[in-house]
C-alpha positions as CSV (number, residue, x, y, z in Angstrom):
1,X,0.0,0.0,0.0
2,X,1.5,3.5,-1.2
3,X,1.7,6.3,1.5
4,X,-0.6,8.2,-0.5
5,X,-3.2,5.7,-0.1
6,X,-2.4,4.9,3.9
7,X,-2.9,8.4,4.6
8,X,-6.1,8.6,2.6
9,X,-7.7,6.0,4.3
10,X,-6.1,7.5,7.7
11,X,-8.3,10.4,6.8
12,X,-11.7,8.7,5.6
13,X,-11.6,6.3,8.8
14,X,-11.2,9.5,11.2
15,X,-13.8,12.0,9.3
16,X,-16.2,8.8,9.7
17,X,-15.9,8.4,13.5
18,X,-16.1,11.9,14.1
19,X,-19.8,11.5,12.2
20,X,-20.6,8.5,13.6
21,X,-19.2,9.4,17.4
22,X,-20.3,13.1,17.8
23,X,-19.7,14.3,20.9
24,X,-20.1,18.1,20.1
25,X,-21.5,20.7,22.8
26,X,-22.5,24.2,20.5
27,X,-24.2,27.4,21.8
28,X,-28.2,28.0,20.2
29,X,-27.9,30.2,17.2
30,X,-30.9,31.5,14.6
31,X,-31.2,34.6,13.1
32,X,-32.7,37.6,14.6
33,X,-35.1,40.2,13.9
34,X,-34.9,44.4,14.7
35,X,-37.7,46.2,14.7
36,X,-35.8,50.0,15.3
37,X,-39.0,52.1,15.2
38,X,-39.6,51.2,11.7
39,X,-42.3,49.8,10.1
40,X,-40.5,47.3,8.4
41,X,-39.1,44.6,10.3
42,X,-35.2,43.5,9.7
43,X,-33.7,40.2,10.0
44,X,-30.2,39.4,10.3
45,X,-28.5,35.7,9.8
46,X,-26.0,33.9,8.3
47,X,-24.0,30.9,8.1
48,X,-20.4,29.7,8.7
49,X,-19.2,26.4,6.6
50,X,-15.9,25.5,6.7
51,X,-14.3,21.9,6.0
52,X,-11.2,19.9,5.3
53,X,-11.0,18.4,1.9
54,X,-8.2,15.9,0.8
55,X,-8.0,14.9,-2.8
56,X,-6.3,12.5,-4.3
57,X,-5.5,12.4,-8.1
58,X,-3.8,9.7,-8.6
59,X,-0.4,11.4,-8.8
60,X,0.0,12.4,-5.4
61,X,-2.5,13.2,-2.3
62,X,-3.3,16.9,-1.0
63,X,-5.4,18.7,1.5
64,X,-6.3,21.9,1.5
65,X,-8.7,24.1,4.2
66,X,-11.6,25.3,2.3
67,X,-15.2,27.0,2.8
68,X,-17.9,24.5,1.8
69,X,-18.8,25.7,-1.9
70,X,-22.3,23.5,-1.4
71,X,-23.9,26.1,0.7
72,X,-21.1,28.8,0.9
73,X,-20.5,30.9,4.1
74,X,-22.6,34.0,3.8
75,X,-24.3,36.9,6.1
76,X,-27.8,38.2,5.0
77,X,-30.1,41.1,5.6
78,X,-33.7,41.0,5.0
79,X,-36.1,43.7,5.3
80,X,-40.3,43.1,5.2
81,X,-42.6,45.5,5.9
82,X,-46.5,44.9,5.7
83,X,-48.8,47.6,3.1
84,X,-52.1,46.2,4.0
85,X,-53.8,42.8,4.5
86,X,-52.8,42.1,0.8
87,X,-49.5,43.9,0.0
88,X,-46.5,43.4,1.4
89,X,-42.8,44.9,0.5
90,X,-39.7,43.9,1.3
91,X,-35.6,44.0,0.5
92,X,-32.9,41.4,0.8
93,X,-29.0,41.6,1.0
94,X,-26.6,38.4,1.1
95,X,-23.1,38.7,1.0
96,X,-20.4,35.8,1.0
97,X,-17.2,35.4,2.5
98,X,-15.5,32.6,0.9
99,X,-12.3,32.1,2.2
100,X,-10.4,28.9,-0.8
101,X,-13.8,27.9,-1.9
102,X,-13.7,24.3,-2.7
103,X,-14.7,24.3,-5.9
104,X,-11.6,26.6,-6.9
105,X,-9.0,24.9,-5.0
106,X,-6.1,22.8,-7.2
107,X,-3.2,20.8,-7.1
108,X,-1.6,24.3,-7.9
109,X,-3.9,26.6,-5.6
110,X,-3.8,26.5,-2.0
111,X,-5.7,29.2,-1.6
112,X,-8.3,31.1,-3.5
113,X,-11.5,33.4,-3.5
114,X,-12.0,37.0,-2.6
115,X,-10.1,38.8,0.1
116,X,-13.6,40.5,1.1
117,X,-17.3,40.2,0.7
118,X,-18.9,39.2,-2.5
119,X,-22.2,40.6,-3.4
120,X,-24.7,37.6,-4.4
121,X,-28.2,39.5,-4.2
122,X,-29.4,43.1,-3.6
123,X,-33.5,42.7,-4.5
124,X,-36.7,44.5,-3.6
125,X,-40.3,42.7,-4.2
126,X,-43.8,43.5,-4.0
127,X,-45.9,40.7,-2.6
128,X,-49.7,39.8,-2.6
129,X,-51.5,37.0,-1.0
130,X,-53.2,36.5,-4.3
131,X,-51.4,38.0,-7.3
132,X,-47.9,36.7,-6.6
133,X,-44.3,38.2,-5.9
134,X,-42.3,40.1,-8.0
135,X,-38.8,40.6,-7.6
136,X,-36.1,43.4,-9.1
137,X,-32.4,43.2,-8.7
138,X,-29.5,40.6,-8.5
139,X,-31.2,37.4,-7.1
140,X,-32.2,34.2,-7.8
141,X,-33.5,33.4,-12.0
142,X,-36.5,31.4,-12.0
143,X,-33.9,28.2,-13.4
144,X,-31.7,28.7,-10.5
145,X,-32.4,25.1,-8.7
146,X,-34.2,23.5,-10.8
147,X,-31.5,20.9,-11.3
148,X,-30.7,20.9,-7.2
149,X,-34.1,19.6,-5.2
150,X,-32.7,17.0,-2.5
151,X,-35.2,16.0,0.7
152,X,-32.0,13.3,1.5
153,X,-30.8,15.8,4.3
154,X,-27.1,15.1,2.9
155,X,-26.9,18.5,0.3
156,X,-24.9,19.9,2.4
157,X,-22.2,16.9,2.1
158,X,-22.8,16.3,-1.5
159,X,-25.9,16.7,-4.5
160,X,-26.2,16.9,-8.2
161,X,-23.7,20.2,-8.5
162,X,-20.5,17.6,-7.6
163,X,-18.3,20.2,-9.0
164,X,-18.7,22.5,-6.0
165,X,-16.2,20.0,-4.0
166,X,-12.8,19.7,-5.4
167,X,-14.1,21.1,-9.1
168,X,-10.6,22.6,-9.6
169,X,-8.7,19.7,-9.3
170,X,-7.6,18.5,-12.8
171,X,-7.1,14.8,-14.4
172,X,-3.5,13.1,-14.5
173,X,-2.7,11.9,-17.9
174,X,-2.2,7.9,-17.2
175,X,0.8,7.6,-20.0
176,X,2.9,10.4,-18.9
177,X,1.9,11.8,-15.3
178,X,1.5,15.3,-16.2
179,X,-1.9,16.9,-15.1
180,X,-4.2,17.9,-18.0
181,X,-6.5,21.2,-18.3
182,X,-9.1,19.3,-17.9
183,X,-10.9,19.4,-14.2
184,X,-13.8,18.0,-12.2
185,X,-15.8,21.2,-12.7
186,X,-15.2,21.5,-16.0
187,X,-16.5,18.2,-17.0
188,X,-19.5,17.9,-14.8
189,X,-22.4,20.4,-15.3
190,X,-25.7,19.9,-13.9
191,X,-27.3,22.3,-16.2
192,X,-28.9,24.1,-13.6
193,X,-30.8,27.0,-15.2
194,X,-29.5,30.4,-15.4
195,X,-28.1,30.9,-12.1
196,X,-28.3,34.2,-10.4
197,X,-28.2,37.6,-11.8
198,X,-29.7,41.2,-12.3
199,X,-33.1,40.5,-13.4
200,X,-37.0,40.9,-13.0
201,X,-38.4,37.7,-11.3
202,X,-42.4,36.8,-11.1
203,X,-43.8,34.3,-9.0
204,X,-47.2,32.9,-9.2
205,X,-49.4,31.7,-5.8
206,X,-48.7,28.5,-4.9
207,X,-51.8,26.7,-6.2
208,X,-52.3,23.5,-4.4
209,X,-48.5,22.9,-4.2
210,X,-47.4,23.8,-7.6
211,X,-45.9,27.7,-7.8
212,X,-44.9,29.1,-11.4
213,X,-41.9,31.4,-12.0
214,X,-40.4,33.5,-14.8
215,X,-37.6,36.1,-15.2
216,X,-36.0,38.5,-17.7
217,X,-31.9,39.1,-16.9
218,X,-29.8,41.5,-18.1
219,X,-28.7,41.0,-22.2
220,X,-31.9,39.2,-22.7
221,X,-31.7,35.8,-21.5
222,X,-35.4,34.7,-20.1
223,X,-36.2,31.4,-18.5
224,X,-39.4,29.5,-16.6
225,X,-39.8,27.3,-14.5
226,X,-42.6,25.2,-12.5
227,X,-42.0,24.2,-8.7
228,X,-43.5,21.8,-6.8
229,X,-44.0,21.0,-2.5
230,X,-46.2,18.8,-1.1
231,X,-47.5,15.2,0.2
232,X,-47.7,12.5,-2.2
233,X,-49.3,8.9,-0.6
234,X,-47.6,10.1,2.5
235,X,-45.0,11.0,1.5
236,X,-42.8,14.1,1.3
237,X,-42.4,15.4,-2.5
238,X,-40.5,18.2,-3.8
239,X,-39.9,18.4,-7.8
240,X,-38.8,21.6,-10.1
241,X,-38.4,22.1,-13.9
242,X,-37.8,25.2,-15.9
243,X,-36.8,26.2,-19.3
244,X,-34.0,28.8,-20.2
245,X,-32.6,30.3,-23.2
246,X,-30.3,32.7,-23.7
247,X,-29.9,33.4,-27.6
248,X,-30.9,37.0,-27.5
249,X,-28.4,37.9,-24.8
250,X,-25.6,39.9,-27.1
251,X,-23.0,39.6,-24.1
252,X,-23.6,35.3,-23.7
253,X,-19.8,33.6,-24.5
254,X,-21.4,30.5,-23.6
255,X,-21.3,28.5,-26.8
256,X,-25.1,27.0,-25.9
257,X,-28.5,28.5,-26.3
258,X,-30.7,27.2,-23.6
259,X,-31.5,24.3,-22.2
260,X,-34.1,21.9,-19.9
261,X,-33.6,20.7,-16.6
262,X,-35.4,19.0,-14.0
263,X,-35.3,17.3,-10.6
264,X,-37.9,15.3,-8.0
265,X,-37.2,13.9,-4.6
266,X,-39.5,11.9,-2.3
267,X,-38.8,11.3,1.6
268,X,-40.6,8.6,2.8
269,X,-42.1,8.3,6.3
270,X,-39.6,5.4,7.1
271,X,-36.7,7.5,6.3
272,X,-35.7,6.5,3.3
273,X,-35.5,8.8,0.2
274,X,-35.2,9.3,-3.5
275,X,-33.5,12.2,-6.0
276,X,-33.3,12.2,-9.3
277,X,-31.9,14.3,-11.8
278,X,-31.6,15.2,-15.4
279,X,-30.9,17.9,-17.9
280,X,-29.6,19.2,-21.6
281,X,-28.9,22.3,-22.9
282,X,-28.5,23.3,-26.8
283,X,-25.3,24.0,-28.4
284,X,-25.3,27.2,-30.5
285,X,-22.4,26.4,-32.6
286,X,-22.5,23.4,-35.6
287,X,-20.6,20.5,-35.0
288,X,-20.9,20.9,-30.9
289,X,-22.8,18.2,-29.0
290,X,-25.4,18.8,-26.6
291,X,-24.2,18.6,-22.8
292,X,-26.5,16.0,-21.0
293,X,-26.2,14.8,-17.1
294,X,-28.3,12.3,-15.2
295,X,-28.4,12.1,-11.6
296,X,-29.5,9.7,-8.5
297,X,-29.1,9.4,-5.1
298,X,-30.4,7.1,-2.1
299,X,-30.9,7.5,0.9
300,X,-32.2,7.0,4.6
301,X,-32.5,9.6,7.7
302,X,-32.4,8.0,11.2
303,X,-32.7,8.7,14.8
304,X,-29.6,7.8,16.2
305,X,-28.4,9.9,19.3
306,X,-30.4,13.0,21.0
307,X,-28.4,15.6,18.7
308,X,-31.1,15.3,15.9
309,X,-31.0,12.9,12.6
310,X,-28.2,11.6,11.3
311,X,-28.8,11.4,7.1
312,X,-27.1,8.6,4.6
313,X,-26.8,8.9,0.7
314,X,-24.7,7.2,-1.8
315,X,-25.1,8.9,-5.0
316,X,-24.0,8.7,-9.1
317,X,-23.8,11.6,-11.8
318,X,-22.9,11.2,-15.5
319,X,-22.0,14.1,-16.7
320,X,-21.6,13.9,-20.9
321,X,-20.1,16.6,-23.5
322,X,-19.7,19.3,-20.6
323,X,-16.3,20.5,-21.5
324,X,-15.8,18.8,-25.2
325,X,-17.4,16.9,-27.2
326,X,-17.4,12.8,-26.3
327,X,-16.7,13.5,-22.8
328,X,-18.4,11.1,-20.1
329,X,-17.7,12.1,-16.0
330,X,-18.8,9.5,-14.2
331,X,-18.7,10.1,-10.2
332,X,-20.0,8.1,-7.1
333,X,-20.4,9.1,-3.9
334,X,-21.4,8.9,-0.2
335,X,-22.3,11.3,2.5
336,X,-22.9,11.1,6.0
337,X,-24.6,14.8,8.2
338,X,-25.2,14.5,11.5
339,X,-27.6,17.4,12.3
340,X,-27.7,19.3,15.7
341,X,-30.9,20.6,16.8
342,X,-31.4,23.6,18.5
343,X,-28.2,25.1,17.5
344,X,-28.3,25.8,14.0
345,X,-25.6,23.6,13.2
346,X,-24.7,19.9,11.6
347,X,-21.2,17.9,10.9
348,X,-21.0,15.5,7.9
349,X,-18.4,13.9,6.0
350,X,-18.3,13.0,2.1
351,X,-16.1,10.9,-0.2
352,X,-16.3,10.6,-3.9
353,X,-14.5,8.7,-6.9
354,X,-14.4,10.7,-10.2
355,X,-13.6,8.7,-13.9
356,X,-13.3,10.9,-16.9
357,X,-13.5,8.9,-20.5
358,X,-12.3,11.0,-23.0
359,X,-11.5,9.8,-26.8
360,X,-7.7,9.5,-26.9
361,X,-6.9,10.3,-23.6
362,X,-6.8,7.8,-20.5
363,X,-7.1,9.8,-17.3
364,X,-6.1,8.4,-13.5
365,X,-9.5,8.5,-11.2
366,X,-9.7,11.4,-8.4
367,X,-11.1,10.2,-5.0
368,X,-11.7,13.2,-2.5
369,X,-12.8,13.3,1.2
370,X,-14.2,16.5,2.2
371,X,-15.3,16.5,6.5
372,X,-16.6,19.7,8.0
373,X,-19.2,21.9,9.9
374,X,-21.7,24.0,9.2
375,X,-23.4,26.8,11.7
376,X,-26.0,28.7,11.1
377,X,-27.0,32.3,13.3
């Protein structure tokens, strides 16, 4: 057995008892609301993630300390203020503080991301109970997630965006050992909508779980989508799907169109739980093929200890023409969260093995192991 590969199980055996044996005391956080002798009421929160991610790519093994790109550390404002019975208005703020976001680290970056804040949304909506929202400023698209719903309890370990852990890291060329340009995040898109942005956003009522929602972004670039929360037989639904184009953006150096995506998952009374995945987009230019990924994960939420549930997944993503044409990512994984109650706050470990097939090229597999904590305030 190779020293890279003692110390990578090393790390995967100690990540899983910390899971598995938390023993973790943490102070009540959630955030709070100032009134300030205004009308509208202001909220303050935010979140904290930071984990330890170890890679492996089949040259040599690294680690590197990294903020949790699967739900990034961030600090909000949100402002609401009640119109009348109907109308509502209100503002939010979020800023992030990623300090070597995972999905920019490398075998050549040990650190990365802004030195400061980064502005992700700066919005104003008008709301009413009948009518709908709408929404102006840099915020969510009405795409943005269609591609992500997960009930497993695990997202924060690991979900269909597997890119946002170790997405920097690239493949080793098998025949000579050199590292190629080609990466994790590169080659695995899961097509999810048009992100965020400066944009008008309307949303519908929700109408007996189902909620519609369009937008219009900056250059031109419009998108839908239809959302769904409910009870199915019992059982705990959520599903989303949306169309997106962005042909008549002038600005758009993305060499695709639009494109379709979707995603459902089901949590069961019992625990156990289903997500599923799947999206393409168009390519704008002749001779490029469409970019396709399917998704699925497993798995089961239990009552273990008196912190809160503990949540299970394994997962696998094929991820097809993302970066060039005949492409084909494939990448398993496994998660593990232990949630905290009362506090705001879970642990969780996650492994994953990454294979890119690419005509002419053989490529060594990437394992990573990413353990960590999230906090909430």
């Amino acid at each position: 057995m190779t020293k890279n590969n003692r110390q990578f199980i090393s790390i995967m055996l100690a990540s899983t008892a910390l899971v598995a044996g938390l023993g973790l005391a943490a102070t009540p956080a959630s955030a709070g609301s100032i009134k300030n002798n205004s009308p509208v009421e202001l909220t303050i929160g935010g979140q904290l993630n930071r984990a330890f991610l170890y890679v492996n790519d089949g040259e040599e093994g690294m680690y590197r300390h990294v903020d949790n790109e699967n739900d990034s550390t961030r600090i909000f404002l949100n402002a609401d203020g009640k119109i009348n019975e109907d109308w509502s208005v209100g503002t939010q703020f979020v800023m992030l503080m990623r300090s070597n976001p995972s999905n920019e680290m490398s075998a050549t970056a040990e650190t990365a991301g802004a030195t400061g804040f980064e502005q992700e949304a700066a919005e104003v909506y008008f709301s009413h109970r009948r009518l709908g929202t709408l929404w102006m400023g840099q915020g969510d698209s009405a795409t943005n997630g269609i591609s992500e719903t997960d009930l497993s309890g695990t997202g924060v370990a690991g979900y269909s965006s597997i890119g946002d852990v170790a997405g920097g890291f690239a493949f080793v060329t098998s025949a000579t050992g050199a590292r190629s340009t080609a990466t994790i995040g590169g080659a695995a898109d899961n097509l999810d909508g048009l992100d965020m942005g400066d944009r008008v956003r309307y949303d519908s009522p929700e109408i007996n779980g189902f909620h519609l929602s369009t937008s219009l972004l900056s250059g031109g670039a419009v998108d839908a989508a239809v959302y769904y929360a409910g009870e199915i037989s019992g059982a705990t639904v959520e599903a989303a799907a949306g169309w997106y184009n962005t042909s008549s953006n002038p600005d758009n150096e993305d060499q695709f169109e639009g494109g379709f995506s979707g995603s459902v998952s089901a949590l069961l009374p019992s625990g156990f739980n289903l997500t599923l995945a799947a999206g393409t987009k168009s390519a704008a230019a002749q001779g490029r093929d469409d970019p396709k990924f399917y998704y699925a994960k497993v798995g089961y939420q239990a009552a273990l200890n008196s912190f809160g549930p503990t949540a299970f997944a394994v997962d696998f993503g094929r991820y097809e023409d993302a970066e060039q044409n005949g492409d084909t990512l494939d990448s398993f994984g496994a998660q593990a969260v232990q949630e905290i109650e009362g506090t705001g706050s879970s642990v969780y470990v996650a492994y994953r093995y990454h294979t890119l097939d690419r005509t002419g090229t053989d490529f060594d597999a990437i394992h990573s192991i990413m353990t960590g904590a999230y906090v909430a305030f």
